[in-house]
C-alpha positions in Angstrom: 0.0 0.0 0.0 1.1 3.8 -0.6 0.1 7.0 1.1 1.1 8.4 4.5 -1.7 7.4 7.2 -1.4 5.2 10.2 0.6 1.8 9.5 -1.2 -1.0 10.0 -0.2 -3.3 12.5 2.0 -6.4 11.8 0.6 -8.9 14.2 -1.9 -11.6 13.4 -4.7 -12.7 15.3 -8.7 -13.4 15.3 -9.6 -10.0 13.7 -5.8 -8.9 12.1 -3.7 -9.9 9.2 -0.3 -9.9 8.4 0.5 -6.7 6.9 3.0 -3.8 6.4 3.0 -0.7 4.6 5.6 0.7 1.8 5.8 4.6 0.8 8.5 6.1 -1.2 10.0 9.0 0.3 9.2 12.3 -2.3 11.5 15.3 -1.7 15.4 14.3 -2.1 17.2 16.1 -4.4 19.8 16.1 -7.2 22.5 13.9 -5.7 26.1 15.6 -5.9 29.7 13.9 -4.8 30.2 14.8 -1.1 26.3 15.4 0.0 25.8 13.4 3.4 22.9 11.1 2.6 21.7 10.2 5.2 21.0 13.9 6.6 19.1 14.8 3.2 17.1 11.5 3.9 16.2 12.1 7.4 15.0 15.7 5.8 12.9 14.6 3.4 11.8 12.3 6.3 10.5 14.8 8.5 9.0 17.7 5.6 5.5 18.7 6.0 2.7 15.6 6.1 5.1 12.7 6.2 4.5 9.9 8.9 8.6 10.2 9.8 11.0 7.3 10.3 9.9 5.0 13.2 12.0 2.5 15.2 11.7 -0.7 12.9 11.3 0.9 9.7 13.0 -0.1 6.6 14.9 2.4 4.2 15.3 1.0 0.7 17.7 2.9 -1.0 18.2 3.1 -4.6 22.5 2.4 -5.5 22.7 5.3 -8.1 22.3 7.9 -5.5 24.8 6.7 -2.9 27.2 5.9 -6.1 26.3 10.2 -7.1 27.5 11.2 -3.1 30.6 8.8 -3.1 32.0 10.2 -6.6 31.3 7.1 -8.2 31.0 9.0 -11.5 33.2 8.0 -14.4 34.2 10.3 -17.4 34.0 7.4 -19.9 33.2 8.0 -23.9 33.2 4.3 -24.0 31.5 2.5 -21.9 33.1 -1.0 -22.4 36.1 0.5 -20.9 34.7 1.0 -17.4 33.0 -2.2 -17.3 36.5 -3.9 -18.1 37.4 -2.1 -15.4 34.8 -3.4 -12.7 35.1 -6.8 -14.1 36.7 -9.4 -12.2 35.9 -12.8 -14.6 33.1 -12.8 -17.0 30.4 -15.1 -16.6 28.8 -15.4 -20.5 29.1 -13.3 -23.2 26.2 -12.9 -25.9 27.5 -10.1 -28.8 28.5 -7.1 -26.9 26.4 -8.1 -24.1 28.3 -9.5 -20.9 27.4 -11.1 -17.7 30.3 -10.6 -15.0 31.6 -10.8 -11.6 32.3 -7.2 -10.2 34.6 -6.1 -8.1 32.0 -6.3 -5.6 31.6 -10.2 -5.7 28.5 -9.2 -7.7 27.1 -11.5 -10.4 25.3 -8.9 -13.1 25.1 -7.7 -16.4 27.9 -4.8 -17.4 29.4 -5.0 -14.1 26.2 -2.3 -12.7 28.0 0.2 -14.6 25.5 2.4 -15.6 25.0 5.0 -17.9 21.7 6.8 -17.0 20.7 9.0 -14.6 23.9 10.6 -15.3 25.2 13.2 -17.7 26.1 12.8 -21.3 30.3 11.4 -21.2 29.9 9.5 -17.9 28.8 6.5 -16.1 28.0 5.2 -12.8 29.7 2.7 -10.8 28.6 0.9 -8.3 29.3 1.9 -4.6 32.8 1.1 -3.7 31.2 -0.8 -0.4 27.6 -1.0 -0.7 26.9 -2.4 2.7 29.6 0.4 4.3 27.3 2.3 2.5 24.4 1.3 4.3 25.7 1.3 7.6 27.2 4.8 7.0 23.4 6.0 6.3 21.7 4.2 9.2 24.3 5.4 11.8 23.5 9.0 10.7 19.6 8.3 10.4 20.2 7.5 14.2 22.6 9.9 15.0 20.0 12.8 13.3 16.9 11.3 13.8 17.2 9.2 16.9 15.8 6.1 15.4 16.8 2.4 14.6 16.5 1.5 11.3 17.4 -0.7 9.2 18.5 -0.3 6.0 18.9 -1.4 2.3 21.3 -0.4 -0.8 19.2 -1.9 -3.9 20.0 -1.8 -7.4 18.5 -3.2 -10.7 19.2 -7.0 -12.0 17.8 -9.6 -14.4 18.2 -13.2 -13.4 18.3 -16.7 -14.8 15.5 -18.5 -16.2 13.1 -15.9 -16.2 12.4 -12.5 -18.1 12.5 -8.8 -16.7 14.6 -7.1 -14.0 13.8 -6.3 -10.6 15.8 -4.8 -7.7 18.2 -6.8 -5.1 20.0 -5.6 -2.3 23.4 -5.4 -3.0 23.9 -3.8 0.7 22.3 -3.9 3.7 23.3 -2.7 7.4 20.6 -3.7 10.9 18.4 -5.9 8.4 18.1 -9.7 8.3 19.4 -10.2 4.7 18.2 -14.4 5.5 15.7 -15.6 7.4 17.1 -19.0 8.1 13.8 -21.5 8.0 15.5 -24.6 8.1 14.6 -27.0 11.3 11.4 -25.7 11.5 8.3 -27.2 10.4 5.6 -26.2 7.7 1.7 -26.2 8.1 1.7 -30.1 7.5 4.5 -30.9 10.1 6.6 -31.6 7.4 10.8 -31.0 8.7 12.2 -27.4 6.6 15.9 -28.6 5.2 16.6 -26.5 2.3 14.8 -23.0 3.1 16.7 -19.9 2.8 14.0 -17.0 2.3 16.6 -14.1 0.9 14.9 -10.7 3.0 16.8 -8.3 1.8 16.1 -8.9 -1.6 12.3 -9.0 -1.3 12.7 -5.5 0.5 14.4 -4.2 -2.0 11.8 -5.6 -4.6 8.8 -4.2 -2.7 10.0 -1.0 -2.5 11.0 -0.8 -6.6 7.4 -0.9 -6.7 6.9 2.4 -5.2 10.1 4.2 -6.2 9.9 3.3 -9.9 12.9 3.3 -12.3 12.5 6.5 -13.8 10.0 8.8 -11.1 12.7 10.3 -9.3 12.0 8.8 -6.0 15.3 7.0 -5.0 14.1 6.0 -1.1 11.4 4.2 -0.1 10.2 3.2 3.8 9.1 0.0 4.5 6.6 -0.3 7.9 5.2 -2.7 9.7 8.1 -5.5 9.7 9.9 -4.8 12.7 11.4 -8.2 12.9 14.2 -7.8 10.1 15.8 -5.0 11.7 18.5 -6.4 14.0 20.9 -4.6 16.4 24.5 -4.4 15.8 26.1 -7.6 16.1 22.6 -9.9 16.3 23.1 -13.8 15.9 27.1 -13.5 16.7 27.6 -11.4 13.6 29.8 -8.5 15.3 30.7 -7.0 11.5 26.5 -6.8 11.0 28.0 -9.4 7.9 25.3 -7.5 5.2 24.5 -8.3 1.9 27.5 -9.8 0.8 26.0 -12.8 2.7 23.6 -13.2 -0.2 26.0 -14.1 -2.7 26.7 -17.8 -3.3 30.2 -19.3 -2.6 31.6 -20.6 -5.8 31.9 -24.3 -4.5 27.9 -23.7 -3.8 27.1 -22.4 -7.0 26.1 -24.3 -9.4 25.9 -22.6 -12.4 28.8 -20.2 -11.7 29.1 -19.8 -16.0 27.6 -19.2 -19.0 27.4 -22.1 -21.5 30.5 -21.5 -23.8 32.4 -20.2 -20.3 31.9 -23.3 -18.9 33.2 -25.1 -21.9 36.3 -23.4 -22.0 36.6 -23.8 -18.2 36.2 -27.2 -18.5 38.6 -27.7 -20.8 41.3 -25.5 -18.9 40.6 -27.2 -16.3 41.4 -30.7 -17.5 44.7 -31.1 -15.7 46.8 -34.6 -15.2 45.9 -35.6 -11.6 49.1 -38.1 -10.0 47.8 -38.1 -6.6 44.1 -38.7 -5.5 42.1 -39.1 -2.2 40.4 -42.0 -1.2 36.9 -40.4 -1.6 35.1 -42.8 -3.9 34.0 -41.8 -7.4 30.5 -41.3 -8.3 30.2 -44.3 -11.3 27.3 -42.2 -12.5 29.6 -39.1 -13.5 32.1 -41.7 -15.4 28.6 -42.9 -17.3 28.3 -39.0 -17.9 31.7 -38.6 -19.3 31.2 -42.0 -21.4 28.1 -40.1 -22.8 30.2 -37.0 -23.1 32.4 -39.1 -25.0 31.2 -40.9 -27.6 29.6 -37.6 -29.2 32.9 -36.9 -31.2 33.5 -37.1 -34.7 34.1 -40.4 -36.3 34.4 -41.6 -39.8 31.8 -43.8 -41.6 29.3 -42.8 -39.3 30.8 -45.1 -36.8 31.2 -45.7 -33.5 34.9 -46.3 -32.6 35.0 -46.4 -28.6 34.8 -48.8 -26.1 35.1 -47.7 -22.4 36.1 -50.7 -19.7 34.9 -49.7 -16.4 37.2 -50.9 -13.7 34.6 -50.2 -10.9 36.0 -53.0 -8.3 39.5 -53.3 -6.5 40.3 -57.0 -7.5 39.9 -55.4 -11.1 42.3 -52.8 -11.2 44.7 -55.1 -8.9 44.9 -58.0 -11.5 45.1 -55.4 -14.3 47.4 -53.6 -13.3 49.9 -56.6 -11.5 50.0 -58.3 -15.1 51.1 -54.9 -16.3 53.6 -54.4 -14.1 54.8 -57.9 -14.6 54.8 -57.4 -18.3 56.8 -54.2 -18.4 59.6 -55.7 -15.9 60.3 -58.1 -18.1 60.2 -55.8 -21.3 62.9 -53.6 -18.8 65.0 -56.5 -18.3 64.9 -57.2 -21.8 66.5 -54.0 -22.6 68.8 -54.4 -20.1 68.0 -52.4 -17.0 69.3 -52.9 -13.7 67.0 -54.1 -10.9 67.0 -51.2 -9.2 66.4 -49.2 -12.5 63.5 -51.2 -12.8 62.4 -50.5 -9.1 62.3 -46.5 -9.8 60.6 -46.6 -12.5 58.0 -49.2 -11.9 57.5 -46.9 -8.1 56.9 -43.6 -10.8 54.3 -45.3 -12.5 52.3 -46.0 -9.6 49.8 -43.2 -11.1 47.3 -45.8 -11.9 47.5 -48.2 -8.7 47.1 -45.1 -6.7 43.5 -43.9 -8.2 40.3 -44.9 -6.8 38.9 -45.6 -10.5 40.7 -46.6 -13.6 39.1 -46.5 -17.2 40.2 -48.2 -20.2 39.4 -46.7 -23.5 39.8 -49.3 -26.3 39.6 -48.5 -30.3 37.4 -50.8 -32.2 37.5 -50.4 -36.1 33.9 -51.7 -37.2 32.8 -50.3 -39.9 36.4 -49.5 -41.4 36.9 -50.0 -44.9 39.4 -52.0 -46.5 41.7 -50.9 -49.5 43.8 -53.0 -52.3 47.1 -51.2 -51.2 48.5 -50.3 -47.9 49.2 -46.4 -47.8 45.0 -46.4 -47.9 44.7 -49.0 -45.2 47.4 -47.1 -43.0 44.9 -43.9 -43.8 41.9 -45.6 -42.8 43.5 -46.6 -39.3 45.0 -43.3 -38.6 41.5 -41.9 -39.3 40.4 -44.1 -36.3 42.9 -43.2 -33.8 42.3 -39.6 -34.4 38.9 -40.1 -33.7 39.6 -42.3 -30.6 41.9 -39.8 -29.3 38.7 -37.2 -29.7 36.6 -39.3 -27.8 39.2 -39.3 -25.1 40.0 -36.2 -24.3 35.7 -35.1 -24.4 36.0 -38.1 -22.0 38.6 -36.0 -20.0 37.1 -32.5 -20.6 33.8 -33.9 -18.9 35.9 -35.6 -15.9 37.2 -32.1 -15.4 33.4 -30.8 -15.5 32.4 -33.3 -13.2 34.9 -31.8 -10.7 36.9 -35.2 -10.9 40.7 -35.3 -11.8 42.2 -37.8 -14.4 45.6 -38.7 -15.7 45.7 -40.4 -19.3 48.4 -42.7 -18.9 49.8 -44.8 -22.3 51.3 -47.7 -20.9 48.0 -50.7 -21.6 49.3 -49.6 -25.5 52.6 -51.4 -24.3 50.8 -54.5 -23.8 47.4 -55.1 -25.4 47.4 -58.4 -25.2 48.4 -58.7 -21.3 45.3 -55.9 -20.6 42.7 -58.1 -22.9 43.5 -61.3 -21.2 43.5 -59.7 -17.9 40.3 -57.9 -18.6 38.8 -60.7 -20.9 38.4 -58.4 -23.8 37.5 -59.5 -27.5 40.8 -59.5 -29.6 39.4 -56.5 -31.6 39.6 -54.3 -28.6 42.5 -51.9 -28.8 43.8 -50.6 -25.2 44.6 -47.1 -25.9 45.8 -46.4 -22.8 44.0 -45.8 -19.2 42.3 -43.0 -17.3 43.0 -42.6 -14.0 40.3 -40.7 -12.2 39.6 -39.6 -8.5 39.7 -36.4 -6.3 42.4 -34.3 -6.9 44.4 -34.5 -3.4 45.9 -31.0 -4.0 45.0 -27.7 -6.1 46.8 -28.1 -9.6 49.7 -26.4 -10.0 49.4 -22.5 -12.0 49.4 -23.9 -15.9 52.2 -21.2 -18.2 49.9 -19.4 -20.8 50.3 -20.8 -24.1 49.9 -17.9 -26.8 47.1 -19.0 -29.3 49.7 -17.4 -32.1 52.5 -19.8 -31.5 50.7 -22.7 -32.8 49.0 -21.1 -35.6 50.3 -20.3 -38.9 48.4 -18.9 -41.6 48.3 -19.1 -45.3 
């Protein structure tokens, strides 16, 4: 509801409802760098015929204005510029449009910078701090007005999976930003595990409806819900935490990228794992990367993989013990000492040390056969090349799956010892195995590899 009479109360019972009461606050002026905010709010506040800022009360206030009084204003012909200059990693890209992570920890288009509301040849940036911002505004609405407040920074986004924008608090100071549901109980009795309700952001969404995106009427009071304004320090939070507490951690987040992002992440972050916990590996995301897998090109229309699960212990212990046995004797063949042999067979414990090993294996139905041998070499190259595409989707979706992997050659050593071990047909071609676990330790920074010295062009 609008207008300035009496609030009505926010209690229930036999004759009441739950209700409160949301007015946007008319009379602030033209913004400039240096004004104090919170002295021109608590003015407009207290003009002629307004009901005044109670105890309780909720100030939603609009980011652009605070951005105006910190000198958040940008000289900036070109736009793209400034927002290069907020970002901190861009989420998805579509044309010249861009979703990014700010320098606030922010998830939004352009970074928030924004170009109206403000003269021609500059931009806005967001608040430096938006919930310093806040708290800097409700300490002077106390200091001036004598009241407790809480209070909200909002500004505009649009969000995943739905169309239009609407506002979000991006900073908050003496407000419950989450109302913490879980443990409790719904009408039916049935246990709460999952619910979060995000406060803040429906604050700042109720009062967009009153202030408007282009009425002039930056702050708006919310009445009538005194129980999201906390004191200082409230539920052990001495730093009155804010809105930052709305943004999800990036191990929480699940869709932390864009499509194509995601792709490319996922293939930067295929790494070769050599050590592994012991946490076991979810056989459902190897099935996922075996699906992942088997989508790349292939002549003939075929299909040329085969993926060996090695799911069980006793597995990957016989497998790999005829291995090792086979390429002892090819090392004492060639005449290495015994403790040669030793080192190297402890350095290629890659494989006995995963929780899950995966043997990709070439098949070549559906080859064809030619009258000379250059053609025939052709026609098997074509197959390895497209056995080796299989492989590394199969490691690219590993990596998406948050699971490490090391491609190791070594069953190409001794195809016959893997099929007999693994009781494969004799048309089965080990190429090589997939070790796969937990990485036990962040990979190591990778060198950047310059696009341009790989490429030439004609």
């Amino acid at each position: 509801m609008s207008g300035f009479g009496p609030a009505p109360a926010a209690t229930s019972g036999p004759e009441t409802a739950p209700a409160y009461r949301v007015w946007a606050l008319p009379g602030i002026p033209e913004v400039r760098d240096g004004d104090d905010l919170a002295k021109i709010i608590a003015a407009a506040a207290t003009a002629g015929g307004l009901p005044g800022l109670a105890d309780g009360d909720v100030l939603l206030v609009t980011s652009k204005i605070i951005s105006k009084a910190e000198g958040r204003i940008m000289e900036a012909t070109d736009r793209e510029a400034a927002i290069d200059q907020e970002t901190v990693r861009v989420v998805a890209r579509r044309g010249t449009l861009r979703i990014v992570e700010n320098r606030q920890g922010l998830i939004m288009a352009a970074a928030g910078v924004d170009a109206s509301n403000t003269p021609a040849g500059t931009v806005l940036l967001l608040p430096e701090d938006p919930d310093a911002s806040a708290r800097a505004i409700r300490d002077g609405l106390r200091e001036a007005l004598g009241v407790r407040v809480g209070v909200v920074v909002s500004d505009t986004f649009g969000r995943p999976w739905r169309s239009g924008l609407t506002d979000v608090a991006i900073g908050a100071a003496g407000v419950r930003v989450l109302d913490d549901l879980r443990g409790g109980v719904d009408a039916y009795g049935n246990s709460l595990s999952a619910t979060i309700v995000a406060t803040a952001d429906e604050l700042a969404a109720a009062g967009d409806l009153v202030k408007g995106k282009a009425a002039g009427l930056p702050v708006a009071v919310v009445r009538g819900l005194p129980h999201v304004v906390r004191e200082d320090g409230a539920d052990g939070d001495p730093d009155d935490a804010g809105a930052r507490d709305l943004v999800r951690s990036a191990p929480n987040d699940m869709f932390r990228l864009g499509t194509s992002e995601a792709v490319r992440e996922a293939v930067t972050l295929r790494r070769t794992v050599r050590e592994f916990t012991d946490d076991p590996v979810d056989p459902g995301a190897v099935r996922r990367a075996v699906a992942a897998a088997v989508t790349a090109p292939a002549p003939h229309h075929t299909t040329p993989w085969r993926f060996v699960l090695l799911e069980s212990e006793g597995a990957r212990t016989g497998l790999l013990d005829a291995m090792r046995d086979a390429w002892i004797a090819d090392l004492r063949g060639d005449g290495f000492s015994e403790e040669s042999i030793a080192r190297r067979v402890r350095r290629g414990d890659v494989l006995r040390n995963a929780p899950y090993l995966v043997v990709p294996c070439l098949v070549m139905d559906g080859s064809h056969t030619y009258p000379d041998a250059r053609r025939n070499a052709a026609e098997r190259e074509m197959f390895v090349v497209a056995g080796g595409a299989g492989i590394q989707n199969f490691l690219v979706a590993l990596a998406g799956e948050r699971l490490g992997s090391a491609w190791v050659s070594s069953t190409m050593f001794c195809r016959d010892v893997v099929r007999e071990a693994l009781d494969l047909p004799a048309d089965w071609d080990p190429m090589g195995a997939v070790a796969v676990g937990r990485p036990a330790a962040p990979p190591r920074p990778r060198p950047d590899r310059p696009a341009d010295a790989f490429v030439t062009v004609r």
